[in-house]
DSSP file (Angstrom, degrees, kcal/mol; ACC not computed):
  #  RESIDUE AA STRUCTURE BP1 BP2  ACC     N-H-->O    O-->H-N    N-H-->O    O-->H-N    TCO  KAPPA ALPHA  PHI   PSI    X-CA   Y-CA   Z-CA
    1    1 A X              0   0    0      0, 0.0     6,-0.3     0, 0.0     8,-0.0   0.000 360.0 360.0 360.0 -18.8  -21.3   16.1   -6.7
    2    2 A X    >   +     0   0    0      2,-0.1     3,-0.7     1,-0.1     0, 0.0   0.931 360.0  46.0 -51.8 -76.0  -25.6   15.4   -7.0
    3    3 A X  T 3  S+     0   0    0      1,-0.3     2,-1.1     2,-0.0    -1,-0.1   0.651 123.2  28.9 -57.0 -69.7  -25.6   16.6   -3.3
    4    4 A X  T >  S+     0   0    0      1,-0.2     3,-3.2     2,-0.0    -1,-0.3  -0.604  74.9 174.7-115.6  63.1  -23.2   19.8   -3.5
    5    5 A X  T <  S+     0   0    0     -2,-1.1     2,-1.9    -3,-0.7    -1,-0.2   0.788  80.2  58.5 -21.0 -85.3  -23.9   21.1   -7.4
    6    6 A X  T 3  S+     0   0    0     58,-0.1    59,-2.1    59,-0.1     2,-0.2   0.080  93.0  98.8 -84.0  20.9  -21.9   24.1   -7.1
    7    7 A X    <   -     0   0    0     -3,-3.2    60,-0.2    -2,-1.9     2,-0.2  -0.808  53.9-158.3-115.2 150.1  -18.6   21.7   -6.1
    8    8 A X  B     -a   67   0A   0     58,-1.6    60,-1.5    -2,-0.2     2,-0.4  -0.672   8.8-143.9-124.2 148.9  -15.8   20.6   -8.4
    9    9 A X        -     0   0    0     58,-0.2     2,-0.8    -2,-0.2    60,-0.2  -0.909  12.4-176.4-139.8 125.1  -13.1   17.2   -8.0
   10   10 A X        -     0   0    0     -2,-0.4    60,-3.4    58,-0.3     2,-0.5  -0.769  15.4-140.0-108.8 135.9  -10.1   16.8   -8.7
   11   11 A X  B >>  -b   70   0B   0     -2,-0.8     4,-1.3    58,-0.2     3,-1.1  -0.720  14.7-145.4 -97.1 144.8   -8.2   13.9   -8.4
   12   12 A X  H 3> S+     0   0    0     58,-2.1     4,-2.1    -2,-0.5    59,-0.1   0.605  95.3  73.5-108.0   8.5   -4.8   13.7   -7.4
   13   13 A X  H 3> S+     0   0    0     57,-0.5     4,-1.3     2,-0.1    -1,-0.2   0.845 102.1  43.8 -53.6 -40.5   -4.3   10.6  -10.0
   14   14 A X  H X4 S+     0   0    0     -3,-1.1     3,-1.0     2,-0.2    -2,-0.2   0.982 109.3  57.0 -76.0 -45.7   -4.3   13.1  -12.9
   15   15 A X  H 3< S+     0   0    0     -4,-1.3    33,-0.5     1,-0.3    -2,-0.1   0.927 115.8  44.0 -12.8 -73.1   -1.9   15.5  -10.6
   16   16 A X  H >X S+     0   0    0     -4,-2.1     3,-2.8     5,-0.1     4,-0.8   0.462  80.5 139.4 -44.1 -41.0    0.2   12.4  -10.8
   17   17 A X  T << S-     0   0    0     -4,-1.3    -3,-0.1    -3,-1.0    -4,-0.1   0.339  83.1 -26.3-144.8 111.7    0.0   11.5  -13.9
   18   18 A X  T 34 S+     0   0    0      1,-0.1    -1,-0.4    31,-0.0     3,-0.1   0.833 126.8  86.6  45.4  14.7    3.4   10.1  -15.7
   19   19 A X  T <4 S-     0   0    0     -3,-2.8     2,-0.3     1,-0.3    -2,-0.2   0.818 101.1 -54.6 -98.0 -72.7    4.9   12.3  -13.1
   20   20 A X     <  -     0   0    0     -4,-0.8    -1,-0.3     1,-0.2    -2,-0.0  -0.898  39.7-115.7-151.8 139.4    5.6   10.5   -9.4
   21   21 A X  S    S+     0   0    0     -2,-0.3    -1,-0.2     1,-0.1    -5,-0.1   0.993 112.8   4.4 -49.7 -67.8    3.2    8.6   -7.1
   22   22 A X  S    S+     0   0    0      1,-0.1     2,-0.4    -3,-0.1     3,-0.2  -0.049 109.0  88.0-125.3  31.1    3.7   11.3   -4.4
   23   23 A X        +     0   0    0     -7,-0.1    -1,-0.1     1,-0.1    -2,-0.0  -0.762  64.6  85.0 -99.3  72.7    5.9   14.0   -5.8
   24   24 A X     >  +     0   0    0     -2,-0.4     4,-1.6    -5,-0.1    -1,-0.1   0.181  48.0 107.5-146.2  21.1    3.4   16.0   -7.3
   25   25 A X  H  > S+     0   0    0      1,-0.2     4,-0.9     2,-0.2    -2,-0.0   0.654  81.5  60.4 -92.5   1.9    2.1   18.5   -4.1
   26   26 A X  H  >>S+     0   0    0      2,-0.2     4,-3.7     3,-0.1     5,-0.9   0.797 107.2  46.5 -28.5 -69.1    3.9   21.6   -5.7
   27   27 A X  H >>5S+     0   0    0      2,-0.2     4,-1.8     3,-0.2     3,-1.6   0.813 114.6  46.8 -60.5 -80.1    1.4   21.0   -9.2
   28   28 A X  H 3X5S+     0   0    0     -4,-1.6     4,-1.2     1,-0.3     6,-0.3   0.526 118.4  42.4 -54.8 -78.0   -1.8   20.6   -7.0
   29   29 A X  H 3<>S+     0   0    0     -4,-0.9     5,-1.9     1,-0.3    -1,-0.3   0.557 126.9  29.3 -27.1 -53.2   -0.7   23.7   -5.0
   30   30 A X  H <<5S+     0   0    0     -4,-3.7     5,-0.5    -3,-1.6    -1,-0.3   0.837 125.7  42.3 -92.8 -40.2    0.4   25.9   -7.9
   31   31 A X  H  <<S-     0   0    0     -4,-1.8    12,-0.3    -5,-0.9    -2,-0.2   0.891 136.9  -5.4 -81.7 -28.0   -1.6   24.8  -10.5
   32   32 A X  T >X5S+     0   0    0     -4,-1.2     3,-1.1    -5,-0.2     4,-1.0   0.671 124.4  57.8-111.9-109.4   -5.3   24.3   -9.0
   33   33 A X  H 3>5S+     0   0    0      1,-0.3     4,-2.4     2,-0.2     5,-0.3   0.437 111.5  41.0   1.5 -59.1   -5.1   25.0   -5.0
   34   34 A X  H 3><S+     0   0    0     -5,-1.9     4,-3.3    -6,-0.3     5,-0.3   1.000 115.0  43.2 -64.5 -59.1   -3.8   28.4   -5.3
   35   35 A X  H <4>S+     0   0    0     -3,-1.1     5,-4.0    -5,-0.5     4,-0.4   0.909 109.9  55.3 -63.7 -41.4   -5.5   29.9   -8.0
   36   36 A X  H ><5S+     0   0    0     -4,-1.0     3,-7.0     3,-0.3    -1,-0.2   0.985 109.9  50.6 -40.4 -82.4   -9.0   28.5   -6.9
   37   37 A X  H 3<5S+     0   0    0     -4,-2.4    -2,-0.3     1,-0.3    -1,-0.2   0.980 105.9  55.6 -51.6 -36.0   -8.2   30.3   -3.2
   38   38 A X  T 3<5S-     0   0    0     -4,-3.3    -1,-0.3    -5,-0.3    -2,-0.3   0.659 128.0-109.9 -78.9  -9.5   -7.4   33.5   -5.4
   39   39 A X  T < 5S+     0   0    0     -3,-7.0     2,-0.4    -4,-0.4    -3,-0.3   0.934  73.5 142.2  71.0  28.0  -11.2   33.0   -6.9
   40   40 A X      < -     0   0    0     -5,-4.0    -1,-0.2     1,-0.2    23,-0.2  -0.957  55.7-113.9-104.9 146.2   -9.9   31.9  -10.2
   41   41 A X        -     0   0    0     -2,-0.4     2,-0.3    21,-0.2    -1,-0.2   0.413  29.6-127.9 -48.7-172.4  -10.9   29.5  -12.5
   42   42 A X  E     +C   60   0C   0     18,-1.8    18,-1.7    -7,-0.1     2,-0.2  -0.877  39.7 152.7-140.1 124.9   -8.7   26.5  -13.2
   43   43 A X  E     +C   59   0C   0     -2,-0.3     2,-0.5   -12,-0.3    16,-0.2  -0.545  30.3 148.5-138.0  89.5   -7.6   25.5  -16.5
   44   44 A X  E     -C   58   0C   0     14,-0.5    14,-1.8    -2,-0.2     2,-0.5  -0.745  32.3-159.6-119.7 150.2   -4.1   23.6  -15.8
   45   45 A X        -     0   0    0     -2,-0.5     2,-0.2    12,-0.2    12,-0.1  -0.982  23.2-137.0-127.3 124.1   -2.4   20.6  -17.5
   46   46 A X    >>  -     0   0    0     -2,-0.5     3,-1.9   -32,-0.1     4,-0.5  -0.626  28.8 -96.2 -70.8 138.8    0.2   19.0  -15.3
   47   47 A X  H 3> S+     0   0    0      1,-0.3     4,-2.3    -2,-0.2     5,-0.1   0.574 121.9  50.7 -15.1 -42.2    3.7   18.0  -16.8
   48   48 A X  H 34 S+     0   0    0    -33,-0.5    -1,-0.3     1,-0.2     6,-0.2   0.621 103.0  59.6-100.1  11.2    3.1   14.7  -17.5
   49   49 A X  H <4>S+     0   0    0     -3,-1.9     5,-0.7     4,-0.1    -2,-0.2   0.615 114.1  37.5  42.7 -80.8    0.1   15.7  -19.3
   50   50 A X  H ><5S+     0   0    0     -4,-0.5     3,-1.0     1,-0.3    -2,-0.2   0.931 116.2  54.2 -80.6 -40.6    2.4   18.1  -21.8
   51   51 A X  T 3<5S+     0   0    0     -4,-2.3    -1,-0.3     1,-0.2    -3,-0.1   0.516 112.3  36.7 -50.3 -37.3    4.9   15.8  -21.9
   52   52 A X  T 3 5S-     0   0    0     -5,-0.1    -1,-0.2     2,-0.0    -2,-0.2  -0.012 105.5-112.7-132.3  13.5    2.7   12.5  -23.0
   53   53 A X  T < 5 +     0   0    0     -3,-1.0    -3,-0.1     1,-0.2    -4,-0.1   0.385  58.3 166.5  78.4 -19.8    0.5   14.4  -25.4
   54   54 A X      < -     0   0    0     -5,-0.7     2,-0.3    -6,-0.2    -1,-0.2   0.094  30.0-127.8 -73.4 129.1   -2.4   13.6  -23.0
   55   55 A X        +     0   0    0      2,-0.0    -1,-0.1   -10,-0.0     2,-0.1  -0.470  62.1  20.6 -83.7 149.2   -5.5   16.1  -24.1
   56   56 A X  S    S-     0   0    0     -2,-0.3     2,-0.3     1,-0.1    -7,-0.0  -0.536  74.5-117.1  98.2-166.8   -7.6   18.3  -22.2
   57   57 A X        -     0   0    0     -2,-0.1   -12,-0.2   -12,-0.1    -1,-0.1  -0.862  31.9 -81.4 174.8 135.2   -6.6   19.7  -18.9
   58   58 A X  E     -C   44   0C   0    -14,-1.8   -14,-0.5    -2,-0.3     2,-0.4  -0.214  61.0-165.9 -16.3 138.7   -7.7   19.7  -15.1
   59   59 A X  E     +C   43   0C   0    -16,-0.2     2,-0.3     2,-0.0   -16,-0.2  -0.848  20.0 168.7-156.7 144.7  -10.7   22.5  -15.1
   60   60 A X  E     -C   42   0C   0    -18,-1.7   -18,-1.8    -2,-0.4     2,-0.2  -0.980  27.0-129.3-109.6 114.3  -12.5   24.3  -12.6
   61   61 A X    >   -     0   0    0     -2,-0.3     3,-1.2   -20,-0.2     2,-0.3  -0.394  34.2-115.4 -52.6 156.5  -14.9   27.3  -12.6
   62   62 A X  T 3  S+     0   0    0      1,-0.2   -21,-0.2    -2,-0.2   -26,-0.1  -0.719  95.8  49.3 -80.6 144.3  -14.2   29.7  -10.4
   63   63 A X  T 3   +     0   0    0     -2,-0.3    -1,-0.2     1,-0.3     2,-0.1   0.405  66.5 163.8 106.5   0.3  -16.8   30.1   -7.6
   64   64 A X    <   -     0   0    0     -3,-1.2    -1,-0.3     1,-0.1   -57,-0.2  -0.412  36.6-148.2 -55.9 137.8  -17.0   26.7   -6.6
   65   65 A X  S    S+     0   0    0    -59,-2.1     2,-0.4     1,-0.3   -58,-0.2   0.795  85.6   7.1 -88.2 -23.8  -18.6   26.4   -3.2
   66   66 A X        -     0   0    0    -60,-0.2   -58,-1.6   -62,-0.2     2,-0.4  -0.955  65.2-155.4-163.0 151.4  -16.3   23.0   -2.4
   67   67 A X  B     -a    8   0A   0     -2,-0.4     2,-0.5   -60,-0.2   -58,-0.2  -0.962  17.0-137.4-124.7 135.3  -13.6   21.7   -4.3
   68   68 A X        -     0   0    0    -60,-1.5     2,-0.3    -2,-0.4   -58,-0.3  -0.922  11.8-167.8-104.5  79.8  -12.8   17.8   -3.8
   69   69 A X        -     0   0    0     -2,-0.5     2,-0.4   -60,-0.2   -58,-0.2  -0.571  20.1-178.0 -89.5 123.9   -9.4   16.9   -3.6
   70   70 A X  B     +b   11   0B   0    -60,-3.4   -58,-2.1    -2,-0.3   -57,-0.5  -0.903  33.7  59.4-138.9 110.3   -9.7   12.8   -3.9
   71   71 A X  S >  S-     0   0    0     -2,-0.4     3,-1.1   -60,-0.2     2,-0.3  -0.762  90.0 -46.3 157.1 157.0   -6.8   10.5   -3.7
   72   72 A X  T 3  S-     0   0    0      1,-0.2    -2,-0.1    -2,-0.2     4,-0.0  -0.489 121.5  -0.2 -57.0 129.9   -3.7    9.1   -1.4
   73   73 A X  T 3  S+     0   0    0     -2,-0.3    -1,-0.2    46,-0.0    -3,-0.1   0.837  76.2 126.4  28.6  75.4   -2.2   12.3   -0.2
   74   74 A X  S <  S+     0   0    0     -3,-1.1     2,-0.1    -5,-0.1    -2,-0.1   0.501  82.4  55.6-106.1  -2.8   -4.0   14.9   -1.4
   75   75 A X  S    S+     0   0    0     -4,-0.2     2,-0.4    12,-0.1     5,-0.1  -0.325  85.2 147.6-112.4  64.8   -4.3   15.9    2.6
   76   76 A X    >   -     0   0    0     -2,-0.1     3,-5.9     1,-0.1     4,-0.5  -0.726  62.3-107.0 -92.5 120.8   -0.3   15.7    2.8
   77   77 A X  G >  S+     0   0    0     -2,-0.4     3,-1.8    49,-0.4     4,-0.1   0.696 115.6  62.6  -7.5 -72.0    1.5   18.0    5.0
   78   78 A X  G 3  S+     0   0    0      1,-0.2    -1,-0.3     2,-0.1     3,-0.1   0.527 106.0  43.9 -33.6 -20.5    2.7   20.1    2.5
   79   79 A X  G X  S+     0   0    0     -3,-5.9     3,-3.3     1,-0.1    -1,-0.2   0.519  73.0 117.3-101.9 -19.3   -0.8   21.1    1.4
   80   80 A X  T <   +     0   0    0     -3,-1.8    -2,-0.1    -4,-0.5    -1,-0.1   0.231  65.1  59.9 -45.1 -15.8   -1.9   21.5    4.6
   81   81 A X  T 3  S+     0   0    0      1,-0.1    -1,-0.3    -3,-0.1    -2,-0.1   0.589 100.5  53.1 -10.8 -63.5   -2.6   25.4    4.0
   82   82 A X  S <  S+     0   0    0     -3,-3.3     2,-0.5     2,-0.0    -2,-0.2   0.326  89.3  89.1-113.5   9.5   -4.6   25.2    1.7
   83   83 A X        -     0   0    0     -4,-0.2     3,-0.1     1,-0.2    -8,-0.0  -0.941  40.5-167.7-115.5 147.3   -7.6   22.7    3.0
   84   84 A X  S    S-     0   0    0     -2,-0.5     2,-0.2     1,-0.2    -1,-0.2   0.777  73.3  -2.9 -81.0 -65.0  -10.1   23.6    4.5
   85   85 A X        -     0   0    0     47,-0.0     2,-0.4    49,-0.0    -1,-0.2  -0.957  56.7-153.1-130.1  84.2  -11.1   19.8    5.5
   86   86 A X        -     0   0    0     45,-0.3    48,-0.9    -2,-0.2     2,-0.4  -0.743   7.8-150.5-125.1 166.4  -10.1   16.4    5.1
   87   87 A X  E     -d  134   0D   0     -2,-0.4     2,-0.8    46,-0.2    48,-0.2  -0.925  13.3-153.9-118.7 112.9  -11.4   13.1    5.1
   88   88 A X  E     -d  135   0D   0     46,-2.1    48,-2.9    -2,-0.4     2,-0.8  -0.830   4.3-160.2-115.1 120.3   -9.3   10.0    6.1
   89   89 A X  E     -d  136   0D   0     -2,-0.8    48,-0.2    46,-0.2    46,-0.1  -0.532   5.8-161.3 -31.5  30.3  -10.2    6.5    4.7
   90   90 A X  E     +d  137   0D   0     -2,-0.8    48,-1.6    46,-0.7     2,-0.4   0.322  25.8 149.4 -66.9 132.3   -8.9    4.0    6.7
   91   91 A X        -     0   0    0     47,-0.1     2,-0.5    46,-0.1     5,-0.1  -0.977  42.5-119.7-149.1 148.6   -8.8    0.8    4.9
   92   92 A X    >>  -     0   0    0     -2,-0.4     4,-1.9     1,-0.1     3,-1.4  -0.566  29.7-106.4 -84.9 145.2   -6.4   -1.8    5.4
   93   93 A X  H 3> S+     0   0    0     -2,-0.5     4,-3.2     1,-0.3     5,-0.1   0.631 113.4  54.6  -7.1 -58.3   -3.9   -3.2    2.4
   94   94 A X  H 3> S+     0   0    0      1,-0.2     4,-1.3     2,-0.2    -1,-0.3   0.782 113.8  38.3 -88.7 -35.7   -5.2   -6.0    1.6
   95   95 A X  H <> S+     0   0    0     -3,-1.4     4,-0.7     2,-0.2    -1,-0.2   0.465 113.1  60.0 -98.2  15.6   -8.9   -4.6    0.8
   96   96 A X  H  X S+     0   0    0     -4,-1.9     4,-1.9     2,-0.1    -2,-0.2   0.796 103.5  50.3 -81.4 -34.3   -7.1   -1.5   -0.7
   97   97 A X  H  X S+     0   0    0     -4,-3.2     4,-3.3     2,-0.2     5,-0.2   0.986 111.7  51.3 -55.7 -56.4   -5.3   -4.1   -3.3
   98   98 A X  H  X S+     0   0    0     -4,-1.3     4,-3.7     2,-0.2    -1,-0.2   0.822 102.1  56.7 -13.4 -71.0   -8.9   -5.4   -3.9
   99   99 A X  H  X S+     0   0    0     -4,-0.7     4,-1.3     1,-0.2    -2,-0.2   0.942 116.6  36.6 -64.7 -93.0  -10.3   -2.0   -4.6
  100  100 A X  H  X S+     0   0    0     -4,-1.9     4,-2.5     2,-0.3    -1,-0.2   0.587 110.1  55.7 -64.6 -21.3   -7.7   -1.5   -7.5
  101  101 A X  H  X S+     0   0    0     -4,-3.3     4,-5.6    -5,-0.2    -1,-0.2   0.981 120.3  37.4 -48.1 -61.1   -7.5   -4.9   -8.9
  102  102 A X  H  < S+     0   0    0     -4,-3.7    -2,-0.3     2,-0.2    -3,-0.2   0.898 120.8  42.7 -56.5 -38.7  -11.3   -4.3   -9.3
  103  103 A X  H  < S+     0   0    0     -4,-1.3    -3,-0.2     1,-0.1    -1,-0.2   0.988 137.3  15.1 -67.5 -66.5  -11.2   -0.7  -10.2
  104  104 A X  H  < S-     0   0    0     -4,-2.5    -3,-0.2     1,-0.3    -2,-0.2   0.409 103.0-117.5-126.9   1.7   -8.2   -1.4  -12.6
  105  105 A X     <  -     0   0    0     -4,-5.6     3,-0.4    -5,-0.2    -1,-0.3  -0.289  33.0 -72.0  97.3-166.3   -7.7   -5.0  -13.4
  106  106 A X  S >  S+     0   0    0      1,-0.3     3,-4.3     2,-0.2    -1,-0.1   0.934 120.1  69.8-100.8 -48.7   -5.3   -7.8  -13.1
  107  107 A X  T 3  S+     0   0    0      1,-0.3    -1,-0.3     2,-0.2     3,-0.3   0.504  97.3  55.4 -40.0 -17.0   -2.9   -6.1  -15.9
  108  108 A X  T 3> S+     0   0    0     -3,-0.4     4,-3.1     1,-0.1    -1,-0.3   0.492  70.5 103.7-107.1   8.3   -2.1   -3.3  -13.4
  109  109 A X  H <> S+     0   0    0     -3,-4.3     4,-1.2     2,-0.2    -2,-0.2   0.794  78.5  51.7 -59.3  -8.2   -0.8   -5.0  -10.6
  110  110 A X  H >> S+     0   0    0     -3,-0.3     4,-1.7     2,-0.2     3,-0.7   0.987 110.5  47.9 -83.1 -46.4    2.8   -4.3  -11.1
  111  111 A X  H 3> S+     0   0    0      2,-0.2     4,-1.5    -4,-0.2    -2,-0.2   0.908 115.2  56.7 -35.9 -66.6    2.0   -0.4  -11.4
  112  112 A X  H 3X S+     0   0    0     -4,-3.1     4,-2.2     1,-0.2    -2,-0.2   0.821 109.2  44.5 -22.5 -50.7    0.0   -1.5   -7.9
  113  113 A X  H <X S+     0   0    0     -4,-1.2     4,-1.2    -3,-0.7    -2,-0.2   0.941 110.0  47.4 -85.0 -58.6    2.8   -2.7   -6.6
  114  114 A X  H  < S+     0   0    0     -4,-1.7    -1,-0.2     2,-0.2    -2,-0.2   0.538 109.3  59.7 -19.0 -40.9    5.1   -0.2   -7.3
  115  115 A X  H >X S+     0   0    0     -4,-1.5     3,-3.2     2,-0.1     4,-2.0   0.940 105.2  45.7 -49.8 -94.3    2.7    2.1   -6.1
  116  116 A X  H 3X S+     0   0    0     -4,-2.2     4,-1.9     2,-0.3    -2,-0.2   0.581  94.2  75.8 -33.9 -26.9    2.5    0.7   -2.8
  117  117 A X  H 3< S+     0   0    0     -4,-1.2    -1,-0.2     1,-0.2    -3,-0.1   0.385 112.7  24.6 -85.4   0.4    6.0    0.5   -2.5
  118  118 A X  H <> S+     0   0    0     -3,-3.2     4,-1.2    -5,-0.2    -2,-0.3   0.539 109.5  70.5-146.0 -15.5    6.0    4.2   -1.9
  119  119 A X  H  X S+     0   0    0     -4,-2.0     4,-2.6     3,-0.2     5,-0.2   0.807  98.1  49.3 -22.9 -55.2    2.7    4.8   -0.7
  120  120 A X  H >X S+     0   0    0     -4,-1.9     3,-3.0     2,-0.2     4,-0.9   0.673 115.4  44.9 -68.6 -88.2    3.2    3.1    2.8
  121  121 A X  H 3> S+     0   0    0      1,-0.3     4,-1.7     2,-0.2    -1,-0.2   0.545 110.6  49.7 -20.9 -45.7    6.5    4.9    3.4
  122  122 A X  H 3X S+     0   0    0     -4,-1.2     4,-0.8     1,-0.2     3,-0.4   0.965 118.1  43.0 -64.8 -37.7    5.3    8.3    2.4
  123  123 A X  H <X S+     0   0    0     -3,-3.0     4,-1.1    -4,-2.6     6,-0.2   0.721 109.3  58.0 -69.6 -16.2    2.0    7.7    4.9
  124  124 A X  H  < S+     0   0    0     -4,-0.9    -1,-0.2    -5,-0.2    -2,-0.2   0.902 115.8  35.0 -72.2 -36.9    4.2    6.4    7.4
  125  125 A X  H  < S+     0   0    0     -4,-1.7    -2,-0.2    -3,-0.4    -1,-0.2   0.515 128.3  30.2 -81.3 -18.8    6.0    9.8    7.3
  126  126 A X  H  < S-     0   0    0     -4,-0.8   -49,-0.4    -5,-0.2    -3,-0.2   0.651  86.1-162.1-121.5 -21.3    3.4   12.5    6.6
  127  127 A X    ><  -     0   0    0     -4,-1.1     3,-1.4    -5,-0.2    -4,-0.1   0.712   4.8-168.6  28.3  69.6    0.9   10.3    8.5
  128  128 A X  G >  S+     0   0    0      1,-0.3     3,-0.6     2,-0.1    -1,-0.1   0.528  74.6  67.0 -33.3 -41.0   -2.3   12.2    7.1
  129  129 A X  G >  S+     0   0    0      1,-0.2     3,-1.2     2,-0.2    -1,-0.3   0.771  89.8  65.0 -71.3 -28.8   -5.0   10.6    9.6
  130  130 A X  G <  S+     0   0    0     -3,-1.4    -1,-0.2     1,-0.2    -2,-0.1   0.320 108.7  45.2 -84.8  21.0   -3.4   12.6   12.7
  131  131 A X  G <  S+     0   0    0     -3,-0.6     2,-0.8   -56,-0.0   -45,-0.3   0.325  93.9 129.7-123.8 -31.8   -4.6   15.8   10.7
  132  132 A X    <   -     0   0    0     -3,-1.2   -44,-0.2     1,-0.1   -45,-0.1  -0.508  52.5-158.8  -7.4  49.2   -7.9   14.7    9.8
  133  133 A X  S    S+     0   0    0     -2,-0.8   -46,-0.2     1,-0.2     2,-0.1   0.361  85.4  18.8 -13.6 -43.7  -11.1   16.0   10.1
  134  134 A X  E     -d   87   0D   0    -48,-0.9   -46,-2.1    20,-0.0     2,-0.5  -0.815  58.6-150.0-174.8 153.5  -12.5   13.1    9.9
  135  135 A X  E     -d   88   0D   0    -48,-0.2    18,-1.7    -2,-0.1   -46,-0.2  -0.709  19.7-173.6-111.5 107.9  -11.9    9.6   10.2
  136  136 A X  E     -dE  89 152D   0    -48,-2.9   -46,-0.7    -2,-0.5     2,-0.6  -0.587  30.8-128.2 -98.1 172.6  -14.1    6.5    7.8
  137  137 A X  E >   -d   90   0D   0     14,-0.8     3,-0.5   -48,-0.2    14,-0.5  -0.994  21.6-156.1-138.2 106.2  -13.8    3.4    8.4
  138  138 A X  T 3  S+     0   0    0    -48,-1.6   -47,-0.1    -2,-0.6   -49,-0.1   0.293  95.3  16.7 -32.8 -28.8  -12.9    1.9    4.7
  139  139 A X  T 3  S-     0   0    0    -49,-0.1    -1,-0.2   -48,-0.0   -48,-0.1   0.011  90.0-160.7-174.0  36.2  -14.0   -1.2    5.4
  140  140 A X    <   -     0   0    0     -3,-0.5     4,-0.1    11,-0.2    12,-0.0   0.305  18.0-152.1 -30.8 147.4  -16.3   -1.2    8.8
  141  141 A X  S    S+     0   0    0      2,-0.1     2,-0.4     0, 0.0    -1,-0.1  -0.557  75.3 100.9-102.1  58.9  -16.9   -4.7   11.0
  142  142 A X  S    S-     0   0    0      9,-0.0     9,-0.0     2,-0.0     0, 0.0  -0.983  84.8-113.8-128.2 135.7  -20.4   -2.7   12.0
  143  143 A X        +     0   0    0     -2,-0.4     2,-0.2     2,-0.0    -2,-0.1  -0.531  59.4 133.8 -54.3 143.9  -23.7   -3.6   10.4
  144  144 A X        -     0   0    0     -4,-0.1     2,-1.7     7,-0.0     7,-0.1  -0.815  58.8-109.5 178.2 164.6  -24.9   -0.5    8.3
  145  145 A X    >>  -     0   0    0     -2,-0.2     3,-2.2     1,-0.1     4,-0.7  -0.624  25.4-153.7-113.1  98.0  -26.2    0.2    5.1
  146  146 A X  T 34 S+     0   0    0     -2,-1.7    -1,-0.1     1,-0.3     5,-0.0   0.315  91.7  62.5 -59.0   6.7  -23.5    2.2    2.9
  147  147 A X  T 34 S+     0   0    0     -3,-0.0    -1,-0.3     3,-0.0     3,-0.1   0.784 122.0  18.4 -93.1 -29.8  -25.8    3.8    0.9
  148  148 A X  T <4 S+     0   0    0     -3,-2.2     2,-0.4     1,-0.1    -2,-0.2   0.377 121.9  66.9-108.4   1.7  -27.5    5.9    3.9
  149  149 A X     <  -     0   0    0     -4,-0.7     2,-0.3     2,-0.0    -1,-0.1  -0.990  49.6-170.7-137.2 122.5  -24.6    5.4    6.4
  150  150 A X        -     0   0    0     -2,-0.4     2,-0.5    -3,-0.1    -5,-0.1  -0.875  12.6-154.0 -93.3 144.3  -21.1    6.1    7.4
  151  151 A X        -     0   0    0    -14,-0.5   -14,-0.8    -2,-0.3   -11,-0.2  -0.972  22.0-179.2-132.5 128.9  -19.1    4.6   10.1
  152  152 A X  B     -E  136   0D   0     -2,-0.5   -16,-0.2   -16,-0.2   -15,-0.1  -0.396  14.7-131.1-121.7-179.0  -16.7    6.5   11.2
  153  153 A X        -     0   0    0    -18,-1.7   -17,-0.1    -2,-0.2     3,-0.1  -0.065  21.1-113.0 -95.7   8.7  -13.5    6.4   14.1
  154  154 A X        -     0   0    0      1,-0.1     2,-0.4   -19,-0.1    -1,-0.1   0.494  46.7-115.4  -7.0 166.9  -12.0    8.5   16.9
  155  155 A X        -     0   0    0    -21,-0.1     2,-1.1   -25,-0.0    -1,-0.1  -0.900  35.6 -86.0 -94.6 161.9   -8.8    9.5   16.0
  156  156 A X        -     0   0    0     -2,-0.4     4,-0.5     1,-0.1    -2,-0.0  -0.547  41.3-110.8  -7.3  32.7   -6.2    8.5   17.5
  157  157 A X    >   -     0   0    0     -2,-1.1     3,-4.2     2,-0.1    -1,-0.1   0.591  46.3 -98.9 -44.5 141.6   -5.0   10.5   20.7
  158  158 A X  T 3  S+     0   0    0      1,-0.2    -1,-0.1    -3,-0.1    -2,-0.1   0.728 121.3  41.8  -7.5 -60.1   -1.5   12.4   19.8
  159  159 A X  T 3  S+     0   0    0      2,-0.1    -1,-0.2     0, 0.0    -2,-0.1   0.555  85.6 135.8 -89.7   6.1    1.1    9.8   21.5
  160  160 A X    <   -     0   0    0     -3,-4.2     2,-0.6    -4,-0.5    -4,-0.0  -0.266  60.8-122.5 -65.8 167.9   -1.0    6.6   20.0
  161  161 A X        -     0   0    0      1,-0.0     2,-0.5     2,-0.0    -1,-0.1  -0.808  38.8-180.0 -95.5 120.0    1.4    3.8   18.4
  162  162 A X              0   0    0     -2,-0.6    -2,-0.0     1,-0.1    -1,-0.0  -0.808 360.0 360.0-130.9 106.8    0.1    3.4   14.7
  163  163 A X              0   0    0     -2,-0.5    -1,-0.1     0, 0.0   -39,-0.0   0.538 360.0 360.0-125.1 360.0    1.6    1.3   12.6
């Protein structure tokens, strides 16, 4: 957000939040997404949110020049309307389990697991990267120095086999 000041992020963990892993693209849409294209602020608390006491609440100004939807499937078919742009990670399983053990500790792996256990099916189904904008590589085998470099992918062509 240093580089592009006048940009806002939302994450689609708080979306989520005591609701579903990936039944939540209705709240991003109605509560943020829309009103944001309409040039309104945002000041939304999602269900599980009201529900769990949780303080505070999603917020936006209005007039953001880019808004930074960050998380598995925040570029989900269903949303597809209303971005502009999206950016797909590729990373494979095994250094995405990594990434949240470190990020969240050994004490969430069951919530990990769980997770995952509806994460691949829903990407298998909505398959987010063939929509892209653009394609990272999560976990490049290229020399490069990740502070001043990205290495990025093709996509796919249409009929490739991706599993």
């Amino acid at each position: 957000m240093a580089r592009v000041p006048a940009s806002g992020v939302v994450h689609t963990d708080d979306i989520a939040w005591h609701l579903s892993f990936f039944d939540w693209a209705a709240e991003l849409r109605g509560g943020v997404l829309e009103p944001l294209l309409r040039g309104e602020a945002v000041h939304y608390r999602p269900p599980g949110w009201v529900a769990r006491g949780r303080p505070g609440a999603i917020a936006l100004p209005a007039g953001r020049s880019v808004v930074w939807v960050e998380g598995s499937g925040s570029s989900r078919q269903a949303l597809a309307d209303l971005v502009d742009a999206s950016i797909w990670v590729q990373c494979g399983n095994v250094e995405a389990r990594r990434r949240l053990l470190a990020r969240d500790g050994e004490e969430e792996s069951g919530l990990h697991s769980e997770w995952e256990e509806q994460e691949i099916p829903f990407l298998l189904e909505d398959r987010p990267w063939e929509r892209a904008t653009v394609i990272v590589a999560g976990r490049p085998a290229l020399e490069h120095d990740p502070g001043t470099q990205v290495v990025t992918a093709q996509a796919s062509p249409p009929n490739a086999e991706i599993t």
